[in-house]
Structures are given as structure tokens and as C-alpha cells.
C-alpha positions, 0 to 999 in steps of 0.5 A: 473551498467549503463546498469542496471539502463538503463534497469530499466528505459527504462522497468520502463516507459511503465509498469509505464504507464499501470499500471496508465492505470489499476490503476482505474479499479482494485482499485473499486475490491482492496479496496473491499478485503482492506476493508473487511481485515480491518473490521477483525481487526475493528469487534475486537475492543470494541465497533465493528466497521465496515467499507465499501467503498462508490460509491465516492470510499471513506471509511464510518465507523460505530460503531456496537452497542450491538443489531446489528444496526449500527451507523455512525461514520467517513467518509473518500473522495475518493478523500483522499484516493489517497495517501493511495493507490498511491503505487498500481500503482507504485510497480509493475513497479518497480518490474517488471523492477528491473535487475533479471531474470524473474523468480525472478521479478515475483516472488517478484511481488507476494510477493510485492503485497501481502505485500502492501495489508496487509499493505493497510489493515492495514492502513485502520484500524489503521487509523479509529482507530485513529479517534476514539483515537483522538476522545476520546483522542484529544491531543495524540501524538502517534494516531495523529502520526499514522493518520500521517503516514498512511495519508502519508505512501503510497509513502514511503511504496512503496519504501521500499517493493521495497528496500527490495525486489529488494536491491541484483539487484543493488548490483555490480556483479562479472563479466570478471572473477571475477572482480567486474563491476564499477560503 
């Protein structure tokens, strides 16, 4: 188990590092495909809604009105968004350094990303939801519950894709003929 988590950090630092190194350039791109997957679930609701990213790398929401036009309605700082998308640097990483076979960490890679992009999808959406269910309901307890959670989900989600995709790797294994390795 040692030699399991020493090959975990000593991988873990320097993909850490570039990843935080190609955090702001790929975020301008990603929060593109975020918005527009946001906007899917957005354009549903009644009135539509639709969302854009603004030059400060924020998010500026509009309410779509009966002949098309446009009305502002919320306005989120890039600067806040830091801890929606604080995992996109850090779950790959921790995949990517997790005790598999290659193969298999790159194959979790994929399937990481592709869950923390819908839930970053998600997390948009529900979010300008929830300014608009506090707007007109500003005691609820459950959209202000949520606006919670997705404010704060970042970090926590990060690390249960990772749990859930890499929990087999820091399994004790059977080794020297089937005993199992101690910890």
C-alpha cells in the first residue's frame, strides 16, 4: 500500500502543476461548451432563459421573452466561478496518478471529464434556477440549499468522481502467492 500512495504523490505533483498551468488557458473553451449545455435545459424553462460567458470569464443570464428579445437578468463575476470549476484542474491528476495500468487511468480520464462536464452543465443551470426560485420565492429552503451546494460542489465533486472511479486501485491486493499486502 505504501508504494501505492508514493507512486500516487510523486505522479500526482508535476501533473498537479501542469494542469494548474493549462487551467486558464483551456477554461475560456470549456466554459463555452458548459454554457452552451446549460442553455439546453435554460431554453426549457418558462419564461426561456439563456445564458452566455462575459469577457471577465463570468456568466450573464437573460430571460427570452414571447418575440425573442432579450432581458437581463443575473450576473455572476468570474472571479466567483473559481469554485464551480476548481476540480477541472484537479481531477485529471488525480486520475492520472491513481495505481492502475495505464490503459485504465486513461480510460477513467475519459469517463471523469465527461462526468465533471455534465455536472458543470448542470451546476450551471441549476444555479441561475435557483436565482430566479429565490427571486420569487426568497424563503425556500431547498433552492437556497442548492444555490448552496453548487456555490460549493466544486471541491467535493472532484473527489467523489475520483472515489468512484479509481476506489479498486487502493483496494489491498493479493500478492506473494495470494497473501494480501498489509497496509
Amino acid at each position: 500500500m505504501r508504494r501505492r500512495v508514493l507512486f500516487f504523490i510523486v505522479q500526482f505533483i508535476p501533473l498537479f502543476v501542469l494542469c494548474l498551468w493549462l487551467f486558464p488557458r483551456v477554461l475560456p473553451k470549456y466554459q463555452e461548451i458548459v454554457v452552451r449545455g446549460s442553455n439546453v435545459g435554460l431554453n426549457r424553462l418558462d419564461p426561456p432563459m439563456r445564458m452566455m460567458v462575459t469577457e471577465d470569464g463570468g456568466w450573464r443570464a437573460f430571460v427570452i421573452r414571447p418575440d425573442g428579445s432579450e432581458e437581463f437578468y443575473w450576473y455572476r463575476p468570474g472571479t466567483y466561478l473559481v469554485l464551480v470549476y476548481l476540480g477541472l484542474p484537479l481531477l485529471p491528476p488525480l486520475l492520472l496518478a491513481t495505481p492502475l495500468k495505464l490503459a485504465s487511468r486513461l480510460r477513467r480520464l475519459g469517463l471523469g471529464m465527461v462526468l465533471q462536464l455534465a455536472m458543470h452543465m448542470l451546476a450551471g443551470f441549476v444555479l441561475v434556477w435557483t436565482v430566479r426560485c429565490l427571486a420569487n420565492t426568497p424563503d425556500s429552503t431547498t433552492c437556497m440549499a442548492l444555490k448552496t451546494t453548487v456555490n460549493d460542489y466544486g471541491q467535493v465533486m472532484t473527489f467523489v468522481i475520483w472515489g468512484l472511479l479509481a476506489w479498486d486501485a487502493w483496494l489491498p491486493r493479493a500478492e506473494h502467492g495470494g497473501a494480501i499486502e498489509a497496509a
